[in-house]
N, CA, C and O atoms as CSV, one atom per row, in Angstrom:
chain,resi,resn,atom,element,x,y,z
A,1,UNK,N,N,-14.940,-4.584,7.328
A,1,UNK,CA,C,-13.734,-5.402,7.393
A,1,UNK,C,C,-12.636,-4.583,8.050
A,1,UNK,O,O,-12.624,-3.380,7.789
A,2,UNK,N,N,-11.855,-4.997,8.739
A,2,UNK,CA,C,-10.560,-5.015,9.655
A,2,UNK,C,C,-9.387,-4.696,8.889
A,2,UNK,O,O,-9.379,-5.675,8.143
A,3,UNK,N,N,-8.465,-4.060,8.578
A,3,UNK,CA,C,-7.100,-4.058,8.168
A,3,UNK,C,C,-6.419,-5.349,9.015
A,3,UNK,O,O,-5.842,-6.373,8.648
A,4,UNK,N,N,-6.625,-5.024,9.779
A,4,UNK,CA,C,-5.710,-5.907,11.016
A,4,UNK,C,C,-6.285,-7.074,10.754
A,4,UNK,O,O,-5.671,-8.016,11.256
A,5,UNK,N,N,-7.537,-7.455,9.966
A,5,UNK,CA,C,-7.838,-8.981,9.586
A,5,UNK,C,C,-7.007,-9.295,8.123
A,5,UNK,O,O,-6.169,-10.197,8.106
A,6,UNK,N,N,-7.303,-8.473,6.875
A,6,UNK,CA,C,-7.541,-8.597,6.125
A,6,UNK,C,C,-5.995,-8.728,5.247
A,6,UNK,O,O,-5.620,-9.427,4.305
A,7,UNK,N,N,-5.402,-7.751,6.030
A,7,UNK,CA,C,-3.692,-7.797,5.702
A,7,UNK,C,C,-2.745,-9.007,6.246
A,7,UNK,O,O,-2.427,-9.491,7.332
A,8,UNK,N,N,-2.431,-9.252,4.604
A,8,UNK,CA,C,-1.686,-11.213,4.714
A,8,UNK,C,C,-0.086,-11.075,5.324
A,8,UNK,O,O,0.655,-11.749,6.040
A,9,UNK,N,N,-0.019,-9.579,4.477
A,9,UNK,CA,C,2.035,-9.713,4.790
A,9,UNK,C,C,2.619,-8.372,5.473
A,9,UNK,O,O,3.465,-7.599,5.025
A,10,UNK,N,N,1.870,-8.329,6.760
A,10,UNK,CA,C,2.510,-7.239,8.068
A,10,UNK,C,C,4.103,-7.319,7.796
A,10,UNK,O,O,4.772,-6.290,7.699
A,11,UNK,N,N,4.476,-8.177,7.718
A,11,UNK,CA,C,6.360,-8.586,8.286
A,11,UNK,C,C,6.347,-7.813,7.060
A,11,UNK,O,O,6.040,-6.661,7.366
A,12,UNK,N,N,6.602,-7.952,5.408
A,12,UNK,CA,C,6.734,-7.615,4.466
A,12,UNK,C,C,6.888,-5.888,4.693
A,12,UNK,O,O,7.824,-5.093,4.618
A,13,UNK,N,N,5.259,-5.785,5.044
A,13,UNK,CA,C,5.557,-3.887,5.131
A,13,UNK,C,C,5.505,-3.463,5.939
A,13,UNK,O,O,4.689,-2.549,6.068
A,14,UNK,N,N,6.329,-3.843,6.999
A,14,UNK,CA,C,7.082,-3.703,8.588
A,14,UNK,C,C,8.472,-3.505,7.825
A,14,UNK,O,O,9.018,-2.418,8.018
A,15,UNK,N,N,9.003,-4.258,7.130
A,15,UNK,CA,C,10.312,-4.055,6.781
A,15,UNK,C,C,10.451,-3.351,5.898
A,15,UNK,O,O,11.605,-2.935,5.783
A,16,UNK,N,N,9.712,-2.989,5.138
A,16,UNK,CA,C,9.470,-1.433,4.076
A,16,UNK,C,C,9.582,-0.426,4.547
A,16,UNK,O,O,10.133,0.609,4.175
A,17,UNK,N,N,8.856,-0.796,5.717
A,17,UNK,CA,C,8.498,0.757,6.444
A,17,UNK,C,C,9.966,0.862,7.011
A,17,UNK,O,O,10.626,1.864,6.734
A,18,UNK,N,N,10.399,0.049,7.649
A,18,UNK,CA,C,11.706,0.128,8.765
A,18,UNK,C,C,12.978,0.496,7.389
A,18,UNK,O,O,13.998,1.056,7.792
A,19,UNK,N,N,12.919,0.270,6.261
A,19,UNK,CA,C,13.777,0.125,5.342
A,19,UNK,C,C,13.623,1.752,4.871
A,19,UNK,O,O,14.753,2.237,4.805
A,20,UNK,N,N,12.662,2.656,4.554
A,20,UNK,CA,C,12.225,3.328,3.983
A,20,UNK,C,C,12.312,4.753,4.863
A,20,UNK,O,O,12.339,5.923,4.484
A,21,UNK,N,N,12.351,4.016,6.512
A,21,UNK,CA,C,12.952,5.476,7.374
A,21,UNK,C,C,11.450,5.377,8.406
A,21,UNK,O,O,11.443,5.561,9.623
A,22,UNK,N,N,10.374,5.078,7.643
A,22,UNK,CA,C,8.912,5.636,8.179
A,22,UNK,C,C,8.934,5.058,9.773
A,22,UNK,O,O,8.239,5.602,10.631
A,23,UNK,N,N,9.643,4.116,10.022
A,23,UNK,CA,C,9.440,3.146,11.651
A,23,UNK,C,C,10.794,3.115,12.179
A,23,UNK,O,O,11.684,2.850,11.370
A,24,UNK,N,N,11.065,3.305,13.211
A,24,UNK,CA,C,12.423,3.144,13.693
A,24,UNK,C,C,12.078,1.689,14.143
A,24,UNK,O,O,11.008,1.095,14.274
A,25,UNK,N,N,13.518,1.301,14.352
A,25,UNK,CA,C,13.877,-0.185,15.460
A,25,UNK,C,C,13.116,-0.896,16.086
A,25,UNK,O,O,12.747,-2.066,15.985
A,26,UNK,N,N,12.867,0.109,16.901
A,26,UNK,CA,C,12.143,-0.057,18.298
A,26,UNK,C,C,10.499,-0.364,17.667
A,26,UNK,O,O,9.979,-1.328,18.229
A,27,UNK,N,N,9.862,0.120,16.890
A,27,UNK,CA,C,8.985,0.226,16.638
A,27,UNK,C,C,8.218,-0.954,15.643
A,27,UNK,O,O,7.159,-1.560,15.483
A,28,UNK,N,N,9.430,-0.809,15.174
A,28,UNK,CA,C,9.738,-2.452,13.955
A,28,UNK,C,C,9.392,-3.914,15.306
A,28,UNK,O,O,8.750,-4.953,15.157
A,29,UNK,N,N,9.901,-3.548,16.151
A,29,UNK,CA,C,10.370,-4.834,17.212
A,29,UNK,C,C,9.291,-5.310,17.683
A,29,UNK,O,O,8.835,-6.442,17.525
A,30,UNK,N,N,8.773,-4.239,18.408
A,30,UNK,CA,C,7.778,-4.000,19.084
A,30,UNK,C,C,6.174,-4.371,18.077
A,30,UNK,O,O,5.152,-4.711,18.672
A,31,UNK,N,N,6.210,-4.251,16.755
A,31,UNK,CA,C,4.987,-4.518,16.275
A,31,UNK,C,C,4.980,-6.326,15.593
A,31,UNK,O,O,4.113,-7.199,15.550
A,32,UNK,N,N,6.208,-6.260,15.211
A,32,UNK,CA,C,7.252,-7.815,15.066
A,32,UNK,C,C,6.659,-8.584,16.365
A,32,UNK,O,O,5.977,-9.600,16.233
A,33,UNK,N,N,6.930,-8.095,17.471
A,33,UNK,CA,C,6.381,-9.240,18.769
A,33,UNK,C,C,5.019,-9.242,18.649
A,33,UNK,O,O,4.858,-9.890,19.683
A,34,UNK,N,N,4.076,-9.093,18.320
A,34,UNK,CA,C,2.865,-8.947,18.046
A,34,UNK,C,C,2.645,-10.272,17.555
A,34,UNK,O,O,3.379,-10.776,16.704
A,35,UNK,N,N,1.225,-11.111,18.284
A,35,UNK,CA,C,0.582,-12.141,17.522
A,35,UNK,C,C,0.165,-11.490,16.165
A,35,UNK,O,O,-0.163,-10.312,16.019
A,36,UNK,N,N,0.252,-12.726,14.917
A,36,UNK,CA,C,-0.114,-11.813,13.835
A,36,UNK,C,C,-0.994,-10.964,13.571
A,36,UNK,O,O,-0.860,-9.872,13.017
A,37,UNK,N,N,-2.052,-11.539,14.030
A,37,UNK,CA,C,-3.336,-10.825,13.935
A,37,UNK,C,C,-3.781,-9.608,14.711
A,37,UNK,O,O,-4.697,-8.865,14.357
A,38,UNK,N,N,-3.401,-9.537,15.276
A,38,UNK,CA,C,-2.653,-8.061,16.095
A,38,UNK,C,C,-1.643,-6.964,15.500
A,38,UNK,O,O,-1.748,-5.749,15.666
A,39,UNK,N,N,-0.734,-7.572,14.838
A,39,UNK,CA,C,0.324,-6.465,13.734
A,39,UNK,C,C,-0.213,-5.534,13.369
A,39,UNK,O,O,0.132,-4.392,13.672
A,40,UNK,N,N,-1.270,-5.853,12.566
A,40,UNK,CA,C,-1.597,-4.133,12.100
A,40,UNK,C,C,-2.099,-3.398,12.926
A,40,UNK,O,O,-1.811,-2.221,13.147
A,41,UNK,N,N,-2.813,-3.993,13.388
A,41,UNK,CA,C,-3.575,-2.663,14.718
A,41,UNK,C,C,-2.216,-2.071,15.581
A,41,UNK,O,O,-2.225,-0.840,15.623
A,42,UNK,N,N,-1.526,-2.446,15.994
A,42,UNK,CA,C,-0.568,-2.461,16.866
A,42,UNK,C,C,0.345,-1.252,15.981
A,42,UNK,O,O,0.752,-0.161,16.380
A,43,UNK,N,N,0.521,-2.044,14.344
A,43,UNK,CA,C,1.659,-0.769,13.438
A,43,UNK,C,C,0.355,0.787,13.468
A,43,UNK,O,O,0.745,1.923,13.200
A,44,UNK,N,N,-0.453,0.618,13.671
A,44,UNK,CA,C,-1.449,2.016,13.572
A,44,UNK,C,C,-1.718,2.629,14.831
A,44,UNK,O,O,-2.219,3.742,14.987
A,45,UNK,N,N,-1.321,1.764,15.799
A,45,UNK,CA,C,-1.683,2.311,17.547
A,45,UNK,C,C,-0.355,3.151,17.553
A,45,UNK,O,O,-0.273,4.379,17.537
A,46,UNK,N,N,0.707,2.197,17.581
A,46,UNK,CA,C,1.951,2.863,17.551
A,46,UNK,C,C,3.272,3.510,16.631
A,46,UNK,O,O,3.571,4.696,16.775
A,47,UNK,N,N,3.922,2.748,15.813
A,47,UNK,CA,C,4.978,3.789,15.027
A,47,UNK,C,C,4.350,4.422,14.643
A,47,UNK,O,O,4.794,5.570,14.650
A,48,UNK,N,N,2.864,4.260,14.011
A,48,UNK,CA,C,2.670,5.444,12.666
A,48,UNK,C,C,1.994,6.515,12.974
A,48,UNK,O,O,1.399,7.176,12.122
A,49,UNK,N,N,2.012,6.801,14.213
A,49,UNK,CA,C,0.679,7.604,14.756
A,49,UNK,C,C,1.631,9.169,14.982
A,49,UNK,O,O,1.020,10.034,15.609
A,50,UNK,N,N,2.847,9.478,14.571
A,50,UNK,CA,C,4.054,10.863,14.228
A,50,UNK,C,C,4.376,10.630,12.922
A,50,UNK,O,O,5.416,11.064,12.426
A,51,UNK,N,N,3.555,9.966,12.308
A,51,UNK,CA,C,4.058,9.995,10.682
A,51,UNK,C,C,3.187,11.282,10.104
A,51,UNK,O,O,2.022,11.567,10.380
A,52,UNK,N,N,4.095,11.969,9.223
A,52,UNK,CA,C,3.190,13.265,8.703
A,52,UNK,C,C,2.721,12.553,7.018
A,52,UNK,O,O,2.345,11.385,7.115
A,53,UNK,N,N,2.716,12.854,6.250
A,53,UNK,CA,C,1.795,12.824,4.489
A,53,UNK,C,C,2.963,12.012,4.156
A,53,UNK,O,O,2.659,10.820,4.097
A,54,UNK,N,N,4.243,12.256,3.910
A,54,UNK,CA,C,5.013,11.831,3.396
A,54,UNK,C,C,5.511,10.661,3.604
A,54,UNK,O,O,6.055,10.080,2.665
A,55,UNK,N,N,5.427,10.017,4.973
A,55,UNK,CA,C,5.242,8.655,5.492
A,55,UNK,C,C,4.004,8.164,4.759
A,55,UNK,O,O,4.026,7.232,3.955
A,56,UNK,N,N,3.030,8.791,5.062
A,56,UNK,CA,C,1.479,8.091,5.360
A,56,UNK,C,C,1.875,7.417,3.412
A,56,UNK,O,O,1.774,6.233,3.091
A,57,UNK,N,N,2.268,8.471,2.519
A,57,UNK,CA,C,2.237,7.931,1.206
A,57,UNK,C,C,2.886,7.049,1.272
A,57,UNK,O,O,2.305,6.230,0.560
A,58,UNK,N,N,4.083,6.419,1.799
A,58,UNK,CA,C,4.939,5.724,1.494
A,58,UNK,C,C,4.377,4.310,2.001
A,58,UNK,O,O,4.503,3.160,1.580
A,59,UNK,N,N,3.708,4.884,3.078
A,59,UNK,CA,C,2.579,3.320,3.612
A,59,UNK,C,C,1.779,3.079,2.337
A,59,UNK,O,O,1.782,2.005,1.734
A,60,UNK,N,N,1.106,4.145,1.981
A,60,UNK,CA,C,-0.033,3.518,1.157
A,60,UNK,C,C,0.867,3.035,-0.210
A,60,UNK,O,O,0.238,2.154,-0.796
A,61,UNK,N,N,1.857,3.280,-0.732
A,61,UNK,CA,C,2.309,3.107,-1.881
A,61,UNK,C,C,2.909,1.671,-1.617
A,61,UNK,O,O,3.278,0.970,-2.559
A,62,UNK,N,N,3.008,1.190,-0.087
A,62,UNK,CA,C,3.783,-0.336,0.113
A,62,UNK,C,C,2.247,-0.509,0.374
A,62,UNK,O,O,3.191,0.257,0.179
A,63,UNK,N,N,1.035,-0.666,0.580
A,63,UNK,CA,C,-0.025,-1.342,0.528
A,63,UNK,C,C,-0.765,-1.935,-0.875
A,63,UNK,O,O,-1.447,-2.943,-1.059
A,64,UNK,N,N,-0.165,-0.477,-2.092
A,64,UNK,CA,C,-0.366,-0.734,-3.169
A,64,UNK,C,C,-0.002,-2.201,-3.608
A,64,UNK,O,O,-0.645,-3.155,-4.046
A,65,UNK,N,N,1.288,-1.962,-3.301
A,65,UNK,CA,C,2.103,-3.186,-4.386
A,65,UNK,C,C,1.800,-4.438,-3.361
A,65,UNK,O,O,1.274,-5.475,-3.768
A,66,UNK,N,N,2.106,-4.277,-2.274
A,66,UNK,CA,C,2.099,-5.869,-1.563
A,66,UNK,C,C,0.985,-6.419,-1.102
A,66,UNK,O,O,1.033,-7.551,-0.622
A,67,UNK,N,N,-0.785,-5.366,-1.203
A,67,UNK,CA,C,-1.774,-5.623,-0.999
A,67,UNK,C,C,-2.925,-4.987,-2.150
A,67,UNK,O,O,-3.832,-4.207,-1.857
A,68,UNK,N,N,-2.744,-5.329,-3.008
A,68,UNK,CA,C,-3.623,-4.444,-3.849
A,68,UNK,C,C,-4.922,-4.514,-3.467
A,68,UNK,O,O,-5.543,-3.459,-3.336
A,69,UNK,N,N,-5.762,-6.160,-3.144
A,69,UNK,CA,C,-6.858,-6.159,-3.290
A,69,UNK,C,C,-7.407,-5.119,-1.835
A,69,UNK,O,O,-8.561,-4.693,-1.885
A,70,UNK,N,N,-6.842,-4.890,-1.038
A,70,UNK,CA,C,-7.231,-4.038,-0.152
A,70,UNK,C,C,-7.508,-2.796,-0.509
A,70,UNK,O,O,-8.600,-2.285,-0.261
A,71,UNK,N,N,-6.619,-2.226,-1.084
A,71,UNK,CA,C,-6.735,-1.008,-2.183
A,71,UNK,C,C,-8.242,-0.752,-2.659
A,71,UNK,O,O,-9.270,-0.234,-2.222
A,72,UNK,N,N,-7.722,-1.501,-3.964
A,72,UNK,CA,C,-9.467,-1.790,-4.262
A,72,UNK,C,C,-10.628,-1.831,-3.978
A,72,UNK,O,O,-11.552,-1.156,-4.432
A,73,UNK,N,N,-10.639,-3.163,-2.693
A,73,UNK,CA,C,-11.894,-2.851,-1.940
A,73,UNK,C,C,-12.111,-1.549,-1.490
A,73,UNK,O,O,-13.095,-0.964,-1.942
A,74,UNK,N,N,-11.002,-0.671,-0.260
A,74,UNK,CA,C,-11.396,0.383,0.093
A,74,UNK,C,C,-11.819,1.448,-0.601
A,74,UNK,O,O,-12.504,2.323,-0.071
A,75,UNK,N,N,-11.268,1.496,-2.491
A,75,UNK,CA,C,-12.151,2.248,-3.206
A,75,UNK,C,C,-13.263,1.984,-3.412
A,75,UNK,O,O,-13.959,2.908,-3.831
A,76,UNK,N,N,-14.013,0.413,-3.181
A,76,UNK,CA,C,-14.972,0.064,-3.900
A,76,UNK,C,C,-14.816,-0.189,-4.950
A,76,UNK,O,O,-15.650,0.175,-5.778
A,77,UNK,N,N,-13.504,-1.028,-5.391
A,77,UNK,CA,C,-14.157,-1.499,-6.745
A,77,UNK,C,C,-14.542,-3.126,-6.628
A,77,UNK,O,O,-15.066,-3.707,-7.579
């Protein structure tokens, strides 16, 4: 399975991220113009690809709450 399929609310943690410091403007905009189904691939091609640990947590901690079952699956449960 796909992130870029499987993830319902891109806009949601597009604006987390942009809120939180992890994405600038430009980057927010730019993944925002994106057909939906394209958003995530697009937020992983581009803003997040100069994010060091401390971003990367802050992604996974907005995947937690606004996508759990993704979570999950990727542990396998």
């Amino acid at each position: 399975i796909q992130l870029n399929v499987i993830v319902s609310q891109v806009d949601l943690i597009l604006d987390r991220l942009l809120k939180s410091g992890v994405i600038t403007a430009n980057g927010y905009s730019g993944v925002r113009s994106e057909r939906a189904k394209h958003k995530m691939r697009e937020l992983f091609d581009w803003p997040l690809t100069g994010c060091g640990p401390k971003d990367k947590d802050i992604l996974l901690e907005i995947l937690r709450e606004q996508e759990p079952f993704i979570i999950r699956y990727l542990k396998g449960e």
